[in-house]
Every structure is written in structure tokens, then in C-alpha cells.
C-alpha positions as CSV (number, residue, x, y, z in Angstrom):
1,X,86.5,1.5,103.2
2,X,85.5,-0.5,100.3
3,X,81.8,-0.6,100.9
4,X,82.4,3.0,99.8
5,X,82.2,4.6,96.0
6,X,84.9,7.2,95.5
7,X,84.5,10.7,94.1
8,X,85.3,8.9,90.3
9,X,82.4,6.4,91.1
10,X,79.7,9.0,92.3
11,X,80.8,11.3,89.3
12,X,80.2,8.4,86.5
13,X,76.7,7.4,88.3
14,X,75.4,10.9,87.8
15,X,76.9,11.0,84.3
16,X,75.4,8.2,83.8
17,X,72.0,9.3,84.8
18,X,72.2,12.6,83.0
19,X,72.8,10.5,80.2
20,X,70.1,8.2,80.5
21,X,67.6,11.1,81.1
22,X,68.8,12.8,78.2
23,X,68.2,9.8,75.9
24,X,64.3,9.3,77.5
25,X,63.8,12.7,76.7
26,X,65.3,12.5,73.1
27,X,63.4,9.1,72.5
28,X,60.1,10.9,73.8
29,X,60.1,14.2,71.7
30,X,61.0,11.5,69.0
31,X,58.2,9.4,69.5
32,X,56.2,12.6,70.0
33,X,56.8,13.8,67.1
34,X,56.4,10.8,64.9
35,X,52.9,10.6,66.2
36,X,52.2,14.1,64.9
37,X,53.1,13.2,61.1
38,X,51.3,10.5,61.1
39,X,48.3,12.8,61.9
40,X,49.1,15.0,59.4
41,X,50.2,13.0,56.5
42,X,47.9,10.0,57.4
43,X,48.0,8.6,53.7
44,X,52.4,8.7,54.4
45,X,51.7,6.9,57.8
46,X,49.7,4.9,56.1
47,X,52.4,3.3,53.7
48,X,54.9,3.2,56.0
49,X,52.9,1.1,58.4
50,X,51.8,-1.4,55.4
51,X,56.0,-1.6,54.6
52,X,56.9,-1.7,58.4
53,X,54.5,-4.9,58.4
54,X,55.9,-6.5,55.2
55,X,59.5,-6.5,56.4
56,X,58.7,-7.7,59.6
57,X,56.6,-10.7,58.1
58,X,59.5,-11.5,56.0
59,X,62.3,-11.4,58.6
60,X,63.9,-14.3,60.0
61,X,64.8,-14.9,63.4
């Protein structure tokens, strides 16, 4: 039938989704724990903000 996904197709779907969930949790601990040094090094967070902002006002699209 070719409506159907074969064995390969269902396999590559779940990898797929393992993978994506993997990368949501990554990106989330990352985030997570981004937010935590800038609570504890606020004067750091600060800076990087302040450089963050000047690169972005001098990049052309």
C-alpha cells in the first residue's frame, strides 16, 4: 500500500522525535542555566547585554 510508512519510515519519525526532544531539553537547561548567572554575576550580565546590543545595532541585514 503506499498510503502506508514502512518499518524504515516509522523508525526515522521516532528518531526524529527523540531527537527533537532531546535538543528542547538541551536548549531549556541551557537557557535555564543562563538565567541563573545572570542572577549571580549581575554586573557580567550586565556587560554582555550592553555588547549583545552594540553588535546587533551595528549588524547589517
Amino acid at each position: 500500500m503506499p498510503d502506508r510508512e514502512s518499518p524504515a519510515d516509522t523508525a526515522q519519525a521516532e528518531a526524529d522525535s527523540a531527537r527533537r526532544r532531546r535538543r528542547a531539553q538541551f536548549l531549556w537547561e541551557l537557557a535555564e542555566a543562563r538565567a541563573l548567572r545572570d542572577r549571580v554575576q549581575p554586573r557580567r550580565a550586565k556587560a554582555s547585554r550592553l555588547r549583545h546590543a552594540m553588535r546587533m545595532r551595528t549588524f547589517r541585514w
